[in-house]
C-alpha positions as CSV (number, residue, x, y, z in Angstrom):
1,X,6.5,25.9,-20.8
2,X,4.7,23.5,-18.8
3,X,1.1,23.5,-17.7
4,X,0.2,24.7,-14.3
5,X,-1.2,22.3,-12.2
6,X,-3.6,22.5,-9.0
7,X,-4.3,20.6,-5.4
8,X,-7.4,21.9,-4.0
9,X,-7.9,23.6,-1.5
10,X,-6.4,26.1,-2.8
11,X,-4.2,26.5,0.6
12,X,-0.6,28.0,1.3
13,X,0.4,24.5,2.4
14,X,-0.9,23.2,-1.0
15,X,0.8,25.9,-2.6
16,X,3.6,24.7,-1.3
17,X,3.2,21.1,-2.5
18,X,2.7,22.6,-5.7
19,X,6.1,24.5,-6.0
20,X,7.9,21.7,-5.1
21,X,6.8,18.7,-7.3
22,X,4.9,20.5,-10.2
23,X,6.1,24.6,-10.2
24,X,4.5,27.0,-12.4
25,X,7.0,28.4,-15.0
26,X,9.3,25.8,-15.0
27,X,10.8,25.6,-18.2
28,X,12.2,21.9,-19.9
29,X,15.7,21.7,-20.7
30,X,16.8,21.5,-24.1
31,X,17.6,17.3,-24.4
32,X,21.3,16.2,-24.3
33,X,21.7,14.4,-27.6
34,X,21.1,10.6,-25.9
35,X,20.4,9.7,-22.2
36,X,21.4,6.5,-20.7
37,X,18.4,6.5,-19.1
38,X,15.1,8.3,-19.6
39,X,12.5,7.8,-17.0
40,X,9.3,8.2,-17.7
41,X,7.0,8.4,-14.4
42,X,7.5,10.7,-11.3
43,X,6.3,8.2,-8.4
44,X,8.1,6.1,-6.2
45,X,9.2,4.0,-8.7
46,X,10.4,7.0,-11.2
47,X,12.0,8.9,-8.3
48,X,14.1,6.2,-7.3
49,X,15.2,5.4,-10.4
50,X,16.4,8.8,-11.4
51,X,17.8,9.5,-8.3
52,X,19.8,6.2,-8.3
53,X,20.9,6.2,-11.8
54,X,22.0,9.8,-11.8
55,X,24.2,9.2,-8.4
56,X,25.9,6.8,-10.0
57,X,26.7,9.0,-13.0
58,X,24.3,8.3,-15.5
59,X,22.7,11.3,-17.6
60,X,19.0,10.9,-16.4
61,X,15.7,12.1,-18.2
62,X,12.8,12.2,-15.6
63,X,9.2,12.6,-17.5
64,X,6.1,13.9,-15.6
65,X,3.0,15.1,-16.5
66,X,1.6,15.7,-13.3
67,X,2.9,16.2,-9.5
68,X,6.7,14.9,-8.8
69,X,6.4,11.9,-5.8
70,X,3.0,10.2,-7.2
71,X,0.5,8.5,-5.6
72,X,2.2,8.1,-2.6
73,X,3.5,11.6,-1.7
74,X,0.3,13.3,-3.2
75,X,-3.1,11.1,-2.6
76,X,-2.1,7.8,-0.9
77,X,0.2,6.8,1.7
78,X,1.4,10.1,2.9
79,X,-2.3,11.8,3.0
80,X,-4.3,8.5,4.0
81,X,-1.9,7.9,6.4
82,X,-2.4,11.2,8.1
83,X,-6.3,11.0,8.0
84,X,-5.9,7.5,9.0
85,X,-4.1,8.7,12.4
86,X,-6.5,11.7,13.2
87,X,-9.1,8.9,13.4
88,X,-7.4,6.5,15.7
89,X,-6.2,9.7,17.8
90,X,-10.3,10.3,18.0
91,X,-11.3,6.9,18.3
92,X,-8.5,6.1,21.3
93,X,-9.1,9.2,22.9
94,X,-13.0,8.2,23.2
95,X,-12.3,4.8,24.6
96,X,-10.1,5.5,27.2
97,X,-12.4,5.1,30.3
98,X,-11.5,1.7,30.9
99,X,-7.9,3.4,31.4
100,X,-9.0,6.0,34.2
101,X,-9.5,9.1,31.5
102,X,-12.9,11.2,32.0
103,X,-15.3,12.8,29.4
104,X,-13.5,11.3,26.1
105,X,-16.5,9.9,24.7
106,X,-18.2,12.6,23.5
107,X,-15.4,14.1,21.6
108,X,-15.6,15.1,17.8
109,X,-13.5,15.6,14.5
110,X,-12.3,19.3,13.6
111,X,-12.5,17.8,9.9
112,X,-11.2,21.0,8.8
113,X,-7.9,20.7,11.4
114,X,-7.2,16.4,10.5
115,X,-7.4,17.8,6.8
116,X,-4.8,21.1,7.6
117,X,-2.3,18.9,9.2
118,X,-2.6,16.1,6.7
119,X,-1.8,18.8,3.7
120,X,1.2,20.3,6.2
121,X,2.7,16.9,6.6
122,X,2.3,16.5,2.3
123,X,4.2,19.6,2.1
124,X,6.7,19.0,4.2
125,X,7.5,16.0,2.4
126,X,7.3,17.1,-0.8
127,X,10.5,19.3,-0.7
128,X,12.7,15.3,-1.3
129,X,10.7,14.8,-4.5
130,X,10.9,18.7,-5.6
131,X,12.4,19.6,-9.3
132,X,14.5,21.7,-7.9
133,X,16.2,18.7,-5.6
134,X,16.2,16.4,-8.7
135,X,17.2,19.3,-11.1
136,X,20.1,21.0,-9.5
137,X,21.5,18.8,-6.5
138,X,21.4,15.0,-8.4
139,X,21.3,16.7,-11.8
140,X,18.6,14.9,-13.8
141,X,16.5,16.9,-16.2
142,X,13.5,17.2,-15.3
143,X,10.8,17.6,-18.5
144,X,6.7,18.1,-17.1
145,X,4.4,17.2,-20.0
146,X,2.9,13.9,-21.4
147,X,5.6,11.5,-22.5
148,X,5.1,9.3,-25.2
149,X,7.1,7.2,-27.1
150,X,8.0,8.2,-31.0
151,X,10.0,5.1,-31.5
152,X,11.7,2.0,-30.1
153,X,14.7,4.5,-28.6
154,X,13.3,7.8,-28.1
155,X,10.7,9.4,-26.1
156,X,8.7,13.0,-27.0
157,X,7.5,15.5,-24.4
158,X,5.3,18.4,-26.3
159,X,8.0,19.5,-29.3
160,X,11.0,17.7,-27.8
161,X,12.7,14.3,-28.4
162,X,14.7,12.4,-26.1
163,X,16.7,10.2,-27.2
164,X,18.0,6.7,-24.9
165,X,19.9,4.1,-25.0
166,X,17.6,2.8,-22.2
167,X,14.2,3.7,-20.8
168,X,12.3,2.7,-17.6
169,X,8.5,2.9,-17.5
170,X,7.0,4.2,-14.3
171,X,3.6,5.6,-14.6
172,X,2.1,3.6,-11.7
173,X,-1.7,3.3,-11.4
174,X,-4.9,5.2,-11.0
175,X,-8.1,4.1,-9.2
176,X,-10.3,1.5,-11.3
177,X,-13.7,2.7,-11.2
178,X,-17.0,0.5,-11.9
179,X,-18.8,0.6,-15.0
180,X,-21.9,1.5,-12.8
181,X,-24.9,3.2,-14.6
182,X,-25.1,6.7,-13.5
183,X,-22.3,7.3,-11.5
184,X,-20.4,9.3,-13.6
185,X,-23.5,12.1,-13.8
186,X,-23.9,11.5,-9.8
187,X,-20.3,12.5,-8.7
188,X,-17.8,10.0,-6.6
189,X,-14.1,10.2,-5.2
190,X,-11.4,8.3,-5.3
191,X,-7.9,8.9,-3.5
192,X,-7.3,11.0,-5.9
193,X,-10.3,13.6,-4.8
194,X,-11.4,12.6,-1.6
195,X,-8.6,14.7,-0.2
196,X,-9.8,17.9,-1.3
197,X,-13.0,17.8,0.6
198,X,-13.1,21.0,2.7
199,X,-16.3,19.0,4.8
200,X,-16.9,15.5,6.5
201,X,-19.5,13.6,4.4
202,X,-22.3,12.6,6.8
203,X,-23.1,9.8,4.7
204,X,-20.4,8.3,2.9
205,X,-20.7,5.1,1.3
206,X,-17.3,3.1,0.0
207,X,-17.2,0.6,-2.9
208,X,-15.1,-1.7,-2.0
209,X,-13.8,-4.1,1.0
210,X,-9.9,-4.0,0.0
211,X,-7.1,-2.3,1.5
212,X,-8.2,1.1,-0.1
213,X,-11.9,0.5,0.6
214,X,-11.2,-0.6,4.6
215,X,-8.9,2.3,5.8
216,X,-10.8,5.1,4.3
217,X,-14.0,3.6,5.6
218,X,-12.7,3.1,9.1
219,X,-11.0,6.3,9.2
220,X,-13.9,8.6,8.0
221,X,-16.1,6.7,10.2
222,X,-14.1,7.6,13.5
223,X,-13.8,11.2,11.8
224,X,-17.6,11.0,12.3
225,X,-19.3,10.3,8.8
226,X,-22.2,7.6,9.1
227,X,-20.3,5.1,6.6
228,X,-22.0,1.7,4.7
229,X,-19.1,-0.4,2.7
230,X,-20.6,-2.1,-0.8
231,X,-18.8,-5.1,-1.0
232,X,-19.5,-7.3,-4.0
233,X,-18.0,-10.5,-2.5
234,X,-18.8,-12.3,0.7
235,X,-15.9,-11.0,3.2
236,X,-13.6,-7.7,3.8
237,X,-10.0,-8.0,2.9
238,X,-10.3,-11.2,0.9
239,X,-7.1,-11.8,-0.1
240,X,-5.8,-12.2,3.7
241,X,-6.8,-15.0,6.1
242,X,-10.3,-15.3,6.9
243,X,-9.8,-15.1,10.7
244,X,-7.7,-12.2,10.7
245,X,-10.4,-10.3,8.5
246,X,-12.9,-11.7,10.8
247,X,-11.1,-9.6,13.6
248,X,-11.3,-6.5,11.7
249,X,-15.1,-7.1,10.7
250,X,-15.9,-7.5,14.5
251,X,-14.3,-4.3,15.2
252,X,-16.0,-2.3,12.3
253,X,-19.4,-3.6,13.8
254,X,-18.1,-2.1,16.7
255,X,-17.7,1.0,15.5
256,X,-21.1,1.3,13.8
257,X,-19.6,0.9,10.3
258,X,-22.5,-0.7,8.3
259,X,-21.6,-4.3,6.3
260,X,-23.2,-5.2,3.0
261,X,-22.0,-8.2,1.2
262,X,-22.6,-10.5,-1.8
263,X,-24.7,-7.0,-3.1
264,X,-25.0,-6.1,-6.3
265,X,-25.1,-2.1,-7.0
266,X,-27.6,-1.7,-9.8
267,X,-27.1,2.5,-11.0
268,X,-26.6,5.8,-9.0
269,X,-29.1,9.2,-9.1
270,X,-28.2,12.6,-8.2
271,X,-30.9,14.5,-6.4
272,X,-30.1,17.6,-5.0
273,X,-27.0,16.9,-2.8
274,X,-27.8,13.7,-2.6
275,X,-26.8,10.4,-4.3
276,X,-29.3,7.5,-4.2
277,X,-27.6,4.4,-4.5
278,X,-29.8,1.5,-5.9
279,X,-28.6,-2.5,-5.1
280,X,-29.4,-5.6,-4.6
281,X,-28.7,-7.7,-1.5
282,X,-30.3,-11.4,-1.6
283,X,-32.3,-11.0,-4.2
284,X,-34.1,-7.8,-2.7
285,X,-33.8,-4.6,-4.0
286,X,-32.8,-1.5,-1.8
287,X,-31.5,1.9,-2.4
288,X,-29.0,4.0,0.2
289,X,-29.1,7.9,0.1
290,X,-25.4,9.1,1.1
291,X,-24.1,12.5,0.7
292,X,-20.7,11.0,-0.7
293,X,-19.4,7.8,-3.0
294,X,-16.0,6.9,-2.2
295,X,-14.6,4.2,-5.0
296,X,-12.2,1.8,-3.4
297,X,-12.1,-1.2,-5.6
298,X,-8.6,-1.8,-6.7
299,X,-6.2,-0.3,-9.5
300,X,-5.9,0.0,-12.9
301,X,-2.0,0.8,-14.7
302,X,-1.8,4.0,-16.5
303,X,-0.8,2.3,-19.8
304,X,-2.8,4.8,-21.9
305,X,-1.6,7.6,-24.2
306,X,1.7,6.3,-24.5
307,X,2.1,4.8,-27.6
308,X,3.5,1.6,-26.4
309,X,3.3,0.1,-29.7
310,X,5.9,2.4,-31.0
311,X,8.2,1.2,-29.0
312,X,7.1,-2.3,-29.0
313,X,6.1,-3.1,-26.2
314,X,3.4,-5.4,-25.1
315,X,1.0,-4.2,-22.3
316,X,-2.6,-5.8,-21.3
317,X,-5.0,-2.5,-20.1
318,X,-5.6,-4.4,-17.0
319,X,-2.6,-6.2,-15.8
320,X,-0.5,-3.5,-17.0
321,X,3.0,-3.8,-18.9
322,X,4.8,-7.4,-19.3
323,X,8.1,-7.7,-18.1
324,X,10.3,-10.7,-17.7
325,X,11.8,-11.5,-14.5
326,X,14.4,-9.1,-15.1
327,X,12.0,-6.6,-15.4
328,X,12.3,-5.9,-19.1
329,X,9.5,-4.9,-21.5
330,X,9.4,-6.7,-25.0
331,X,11.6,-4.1,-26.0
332,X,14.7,-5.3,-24.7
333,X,16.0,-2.0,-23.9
334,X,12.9,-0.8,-22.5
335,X,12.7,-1.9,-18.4
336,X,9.2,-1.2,-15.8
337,X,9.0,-1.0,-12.6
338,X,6.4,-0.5,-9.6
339,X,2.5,-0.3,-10.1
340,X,2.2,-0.4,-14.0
341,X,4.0,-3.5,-14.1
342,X,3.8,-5.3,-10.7
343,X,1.1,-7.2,-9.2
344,X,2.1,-6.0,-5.3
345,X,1.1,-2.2,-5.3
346,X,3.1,-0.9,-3.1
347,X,5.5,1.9,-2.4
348,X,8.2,-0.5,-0.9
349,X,8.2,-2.9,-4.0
350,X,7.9,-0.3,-6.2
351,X,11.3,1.2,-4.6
352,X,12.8,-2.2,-4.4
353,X,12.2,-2.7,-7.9
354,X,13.4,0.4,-8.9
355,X,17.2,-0.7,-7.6
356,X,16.7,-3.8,-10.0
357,X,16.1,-1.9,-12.9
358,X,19.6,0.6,-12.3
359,X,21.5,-2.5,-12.2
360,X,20.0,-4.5,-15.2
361,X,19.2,-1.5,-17.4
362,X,23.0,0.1,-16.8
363,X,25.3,-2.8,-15.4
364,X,23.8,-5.7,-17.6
365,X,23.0,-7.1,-14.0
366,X,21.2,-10.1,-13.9
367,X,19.0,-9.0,-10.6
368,X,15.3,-10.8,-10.7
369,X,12.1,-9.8,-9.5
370,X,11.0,-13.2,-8.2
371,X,13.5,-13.0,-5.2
372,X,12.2,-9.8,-3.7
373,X,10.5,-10.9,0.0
374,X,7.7,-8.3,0.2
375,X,5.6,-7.9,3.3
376,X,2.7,-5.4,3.5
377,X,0.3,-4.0,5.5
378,X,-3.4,-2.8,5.5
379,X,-3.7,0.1,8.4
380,X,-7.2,-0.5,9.9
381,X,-7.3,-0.9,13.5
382,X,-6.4,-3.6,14.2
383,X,-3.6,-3.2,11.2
384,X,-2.9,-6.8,9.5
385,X,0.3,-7.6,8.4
386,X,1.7,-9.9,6.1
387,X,5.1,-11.7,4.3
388,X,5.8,-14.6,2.4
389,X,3.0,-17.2,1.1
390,X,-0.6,-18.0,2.9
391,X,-1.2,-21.5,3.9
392,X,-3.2,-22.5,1.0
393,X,-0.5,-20.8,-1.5
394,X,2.2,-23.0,-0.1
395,X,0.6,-26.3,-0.5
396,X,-0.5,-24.9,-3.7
397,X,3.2,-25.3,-4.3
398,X,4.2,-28.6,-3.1
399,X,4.6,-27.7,0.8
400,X,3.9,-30.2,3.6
401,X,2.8,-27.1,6.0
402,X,3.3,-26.5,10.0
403,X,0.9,-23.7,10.8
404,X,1.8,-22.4,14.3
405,X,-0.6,-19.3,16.0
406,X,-0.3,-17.3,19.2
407,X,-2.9,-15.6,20.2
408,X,-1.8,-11.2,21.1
409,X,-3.3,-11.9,24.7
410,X,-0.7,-14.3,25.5
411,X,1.4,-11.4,25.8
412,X,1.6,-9.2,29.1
413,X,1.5,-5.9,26.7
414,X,-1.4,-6.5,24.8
415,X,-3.5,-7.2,28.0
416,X,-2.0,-4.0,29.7
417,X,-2.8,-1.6,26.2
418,X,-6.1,-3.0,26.2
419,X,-5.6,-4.9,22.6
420,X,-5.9,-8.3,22.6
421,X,-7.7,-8.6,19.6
422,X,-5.1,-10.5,17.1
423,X,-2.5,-13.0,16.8
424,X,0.7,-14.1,15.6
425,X,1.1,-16.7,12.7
426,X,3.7,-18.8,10.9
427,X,3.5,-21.5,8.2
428,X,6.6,-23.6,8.5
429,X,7.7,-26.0,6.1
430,X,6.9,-29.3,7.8
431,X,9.6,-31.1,9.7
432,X,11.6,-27.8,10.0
433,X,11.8,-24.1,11.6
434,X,11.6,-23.3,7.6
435,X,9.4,-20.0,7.9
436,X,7.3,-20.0,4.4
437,X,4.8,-17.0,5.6
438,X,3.3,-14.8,8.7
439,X,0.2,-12.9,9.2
440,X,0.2,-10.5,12.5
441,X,-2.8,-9.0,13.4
442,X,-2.4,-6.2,16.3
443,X,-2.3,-2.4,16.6
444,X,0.7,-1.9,15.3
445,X,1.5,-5.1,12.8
446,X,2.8,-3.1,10.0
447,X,5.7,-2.5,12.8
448,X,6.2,-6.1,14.1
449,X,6.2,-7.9,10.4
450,X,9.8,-7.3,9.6
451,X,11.1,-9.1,11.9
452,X,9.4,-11.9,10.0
453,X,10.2,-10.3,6.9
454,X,14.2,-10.2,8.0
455,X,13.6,-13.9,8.7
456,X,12.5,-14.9,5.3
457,X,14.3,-12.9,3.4
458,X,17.5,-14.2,4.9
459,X,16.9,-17.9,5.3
460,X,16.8,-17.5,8.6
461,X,14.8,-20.1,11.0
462,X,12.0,-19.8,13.3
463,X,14.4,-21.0,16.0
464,X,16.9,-18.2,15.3
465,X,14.2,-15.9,16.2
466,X,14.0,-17.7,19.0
467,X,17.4,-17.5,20.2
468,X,16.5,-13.3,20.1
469,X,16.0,-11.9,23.5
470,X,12.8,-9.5,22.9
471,X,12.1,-6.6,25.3
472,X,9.4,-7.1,27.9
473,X,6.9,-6.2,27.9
474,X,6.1,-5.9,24.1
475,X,3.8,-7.2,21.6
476,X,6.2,-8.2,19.4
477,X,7.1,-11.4,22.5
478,X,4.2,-13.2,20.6
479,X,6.5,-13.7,17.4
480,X,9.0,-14.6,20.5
481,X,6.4,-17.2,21.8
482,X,5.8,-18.8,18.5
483,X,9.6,-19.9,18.2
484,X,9.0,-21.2,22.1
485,X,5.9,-23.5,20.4
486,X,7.8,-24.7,18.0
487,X,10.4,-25.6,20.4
488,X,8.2,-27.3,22.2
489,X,6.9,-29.6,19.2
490,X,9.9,-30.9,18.7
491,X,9.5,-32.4,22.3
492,X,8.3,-35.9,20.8
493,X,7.6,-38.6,23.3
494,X,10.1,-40.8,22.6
495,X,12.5,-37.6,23.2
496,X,10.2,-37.0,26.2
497,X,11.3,-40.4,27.8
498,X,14.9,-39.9,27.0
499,X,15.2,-36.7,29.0
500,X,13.1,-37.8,32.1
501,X,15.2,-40.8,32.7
502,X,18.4,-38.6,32.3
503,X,17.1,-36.5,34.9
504,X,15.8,-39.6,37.1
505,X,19.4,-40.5,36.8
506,X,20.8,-36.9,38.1
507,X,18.6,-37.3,41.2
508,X,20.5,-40.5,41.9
């Protein structure tokens, strides 16, 4: 019998959560004598996998030694999604003056309600990644416990073997955490914590300027907590183009979300409730008491306890397990997918590599990792969006680039919602309507990029987009508008001359 897990709070919503991906007395099948596939790895990537592999008639293992549905479903998108939406409810509902609305300023977070309906939502969800879905409707037996591999073809979960003739690791990723002196006495959250507070931090400092780092900041700062963000480099969101993370640093100022950079946290005390943070910022030392510390600073693959080398597989504790562009371990008939293989953490790529695993683990299909097109999105406010390579990354590769921007208040919409703060962006290759990459920063970019990403995935051209009537008025018309300037550099003069002594000649 498996070990009971826990979400806290302990709430009937949580409950709920709990019976569905992780149910207490759920008993592990006795193992058919071989699997075609054993999964080890409930998350996106897991799920997927199982679920695809048994629909196509495969007898499936899933191995799980926590909650069914991952990060994702259980402490990332679904929950900071939620919490993420409470605060831009707050946030838009206080700035509506300019809009005609009365009296929003002064409203405030029911902490205890944004964190009700998040759990509600996580609940709700939860019933597509139960056992009892995976168990009885697609058939795949479910085993809760810690897997670990016994060999280069089987797998043990607490007494039992399973045996495969192939095995896809998905165990995804936890939160890296700073070897920072004293923290570990002091008390800190990650995503995997911060959802169980039952009260709004007043003070709430986050380590970290990444995707993580920047939502939870943004949102628990519109909740109403006081928030400073410990950045140990010299910009937020530094993997995505300076001016579009200059956008979101002007809007966090805004908001009264304090900024250090280039500082470097020295150790952490715990007095009383309170955690004195100790760091230096150009060359002078400071400390910071908060109330909470919320680590935000990337993600590190859960390669541990596994006994990789059984199976021989190689793995590095940092980058996570090596695959080959088919996504196969060392062990040829080992496969990975999603975040304890891949460099893009994502729920999306981790999906889309869970369909290339089915078809070269079962079909000898020669599917490769390299071709995915995957776009992502970081959901401050503004969101930025992304797909394809940065400017620098394609002349890295060889590219003559074409680097076309439209600024969001060119369009009628933005100006009438209020939000022009963005812009569209392409990088063509030069000479052609060849789209290489796109960065969209606006309120809702994580909607508008896959138009973009359509585009590149397909081979389709700039000026195909173009040729696509957009509804007015939308944001979206300035991905529209960036086809027009194109358009209109291909105007050359010579071309220029042609065309005005053609139509000299029509007024003849």
């Amino acid at each position: 019998m498996n070990e009971p897990s826990t979400v806290l709070p302990s709430s009937e919503n949580n409950q709920t959560l709990i019976d569905n991906v992780h149910p207490a007395g759920w008993e592990n099948p006795q193992p058919a004598p071989r699997y075609n596939l054993v999964v080890l790895g409930g998350g996106p990537a897991g799920l997927v996998t199982a679920a695809g592999a048994a629909g196509l008639g495969a007898k499936v293992a899933l191995v799980e030694n926590a909650l069914l549905g991952g990060d994702c479903l259980n402490n990332g998108c679904v929950p900071s999604k939620s919490v993420v939406r409470s605060g831009r409810a707050l946030h838009n509902a206080r700035n509506t003056g300019l809009l005609g609305a009365l009296d929003g300023a002064n409203l405030r977070a029911n902490f205890a309600g944004v964190m009700a309906r998040m759990e509600k939502i996580r609940a709700g969800l939860s019933d597509h990644d139960s056992a009892q879905r995976f168990s009885r409707e697609l058939g795949v037996d479910v085993f809760f416990g810690h897997g670990r591999f016994a060999g280069p073809d089987r797998l043990q979960v607490g007494d039992k073997i399973l045996r495969f003739k192939k095995a896809a690791i998905c165990t995804g990723a936890r939160a890296a955490v700073p070897p920072l002196a004293g923290l570990e006495e002091s008390g800190y959250l990650t995503n995997e914590t911060v959802f169980a507070l039952t009260e709004l931090p007043e003070r709430l400092a986050v380590f970290g300027a990444g995707p993580i780092g920047c939502e939870l900041a943004q949102a628990f700062a519109r909740l109403g907590s006081e928030v400073t963000i410990f950045e140990y480099g010299p910009r937020l969101l530094p993997r995505e183009d300076r001016d579009a993370a200059e956008i979101v640093r002007k809007a966090f100022t805004a908001e009264g979300i304090r900024l250090c950079f280039n500082v470097r946290t020295q150790h952490v005390e715990r007095r009383g409730s309170e955690r004195i943070i100790t760091y230096v910022d150009d060359g002078h030392s400071d400390t910071l008491a908060v109330d909470q510390i919320l680590i935000g600073i990337g993600r590190a693959p859960n390669v541990d306890g596994l006994d990789l080398e059984k199976a021989g597989i190689d793995y590095h504790p940092k980058s996570g397990i090596k695959v080959n562009d088919r996504l196969q371990t060392s062990n040829p008939r080992i496969f990975a997918a999603g975040d304890v293989c891949s460099r893009y953490k994502f729920t999306h790529t981790a999906d889309a590599q869970a369909r290339i695993v089915i078809a070269n683990a079962l079909f000898m299909g020669r599917q490769r990792n390299s071709r995915l097109v995957i776009p992502w999105a970081t959901y401050t406010s503004p969101e930025i969006a992304h797909v394809g390579m940065y400017e620098k990354e394609a002349r890295d590769r060889g590219y003559q680039v074409t680097t076309l921007t439209v600024p969001l208040d060119d369009t009628d919409r933005a100006r009438i919602d209020g939000e022009t703060e963005g812009f569209a962006r392409v990088h063509l290759k030069k000479g052609s309507d060849k789209i290489l990459g796109a960065t969209i920063v606006a309120q809702h970019a994580g909607e508008m990029i896959g138009e973009l990403a359509l585009a590149v995935t397909n081979g389709l051209g700039l000026t195909a987009i173009g040729r696509t009537l957009h509804p007015y008025p939308t944001q979206a018309e300035a991905i529209k508008k960036l086809a027009d300037a194109y358009n209109r550099s291909r105007l050359t003069p010579g071309l220029k001359k042609v065309l005005d002594l053609w139509l000299r000649w029509q007024r003849r």
